[in-house]
C-alpha positions in Angstrom: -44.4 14.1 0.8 -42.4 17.2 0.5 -41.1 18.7 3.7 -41.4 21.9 4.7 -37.4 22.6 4.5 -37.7 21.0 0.8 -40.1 23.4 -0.2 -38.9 26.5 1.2 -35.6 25.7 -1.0 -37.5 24.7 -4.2 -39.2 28.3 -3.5 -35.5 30.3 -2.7 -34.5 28.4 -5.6 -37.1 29.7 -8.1 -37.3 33.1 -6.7 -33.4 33.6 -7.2 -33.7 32.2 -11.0 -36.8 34.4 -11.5 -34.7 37.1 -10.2 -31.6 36.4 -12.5 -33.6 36.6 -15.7 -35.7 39.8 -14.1 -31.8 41.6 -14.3 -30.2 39.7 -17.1 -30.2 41.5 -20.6 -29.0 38.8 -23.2 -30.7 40.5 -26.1 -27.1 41.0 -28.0 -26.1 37.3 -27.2 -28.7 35.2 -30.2 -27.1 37.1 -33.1 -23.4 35.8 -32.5 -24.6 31.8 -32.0 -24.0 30.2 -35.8 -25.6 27.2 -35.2 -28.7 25.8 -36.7 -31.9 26.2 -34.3 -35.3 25.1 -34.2 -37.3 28.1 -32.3 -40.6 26.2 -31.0 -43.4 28.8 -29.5 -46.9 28.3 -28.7 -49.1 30.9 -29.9 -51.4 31.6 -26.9 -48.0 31.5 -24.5 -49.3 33.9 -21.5 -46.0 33.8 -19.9 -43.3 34.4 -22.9 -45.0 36.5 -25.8 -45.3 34.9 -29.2 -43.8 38.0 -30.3 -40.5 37.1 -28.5 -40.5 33.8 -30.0 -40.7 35.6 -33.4 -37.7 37.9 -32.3 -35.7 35.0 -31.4 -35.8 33.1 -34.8 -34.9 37.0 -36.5 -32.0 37.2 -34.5 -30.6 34.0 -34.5 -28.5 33.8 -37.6 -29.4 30.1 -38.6 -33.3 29.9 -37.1 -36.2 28.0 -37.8 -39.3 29.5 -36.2 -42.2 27.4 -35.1 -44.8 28.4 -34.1 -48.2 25.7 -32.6 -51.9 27.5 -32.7 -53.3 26.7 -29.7 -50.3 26.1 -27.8 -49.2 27.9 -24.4 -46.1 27.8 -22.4 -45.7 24.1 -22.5 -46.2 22.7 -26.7 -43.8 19.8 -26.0 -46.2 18.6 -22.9 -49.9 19.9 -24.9 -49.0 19.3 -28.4 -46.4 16.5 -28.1 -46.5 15.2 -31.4 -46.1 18.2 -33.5 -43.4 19.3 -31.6 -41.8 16.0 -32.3 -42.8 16.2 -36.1 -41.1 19.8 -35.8 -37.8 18.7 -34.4 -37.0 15.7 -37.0 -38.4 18.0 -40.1 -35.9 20.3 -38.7 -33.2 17.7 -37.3 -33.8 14.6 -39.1 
């Protein structure tokens, strides 16, 4: 099992990435990468908006959005396989 010391860093650890992302603004940093991307978002994502999915693959100069209905936070772990289709239609 997990010790108590174990968790309590897993939970510093989280809290201090959580609180690095609460103060970071990176909104200017997408529009100057000029690589290809495959932007993959589940459409019923409580936790990141679909709507910031959709802003990513605007401001990234060479996107691809995807987007899975019926898909949450997770689409690689609750809709493995399209995700995989997406990536080699995108990558292959």
């Amino acid at each position: 099992g997990i010790t108590y010391a174990e968790l309590s860093e897993t939970v510093d650890a989280l809290a201090a990435g959580l609180e690095a992302l609460r103060v970071s603004d990176l909104r200017a940093s997408p529009a100057r990468i000029d690589l290809p991307a495959t932007v993959i978002h589940g459409c019923r994502d409580a936790l990141v908006p679909v709507e910031a999915g959709r802003w990513l693959g605007r401001t990234l100069p060479r996107a691809r959005l995807i987007e899975i209905e019926g898909a949450a936070h997770l689409p690689f772990m609750s809709h493995a396989a399209q995700v995989a289709e997406a990536i080699e239609s995108a990558h292959g």
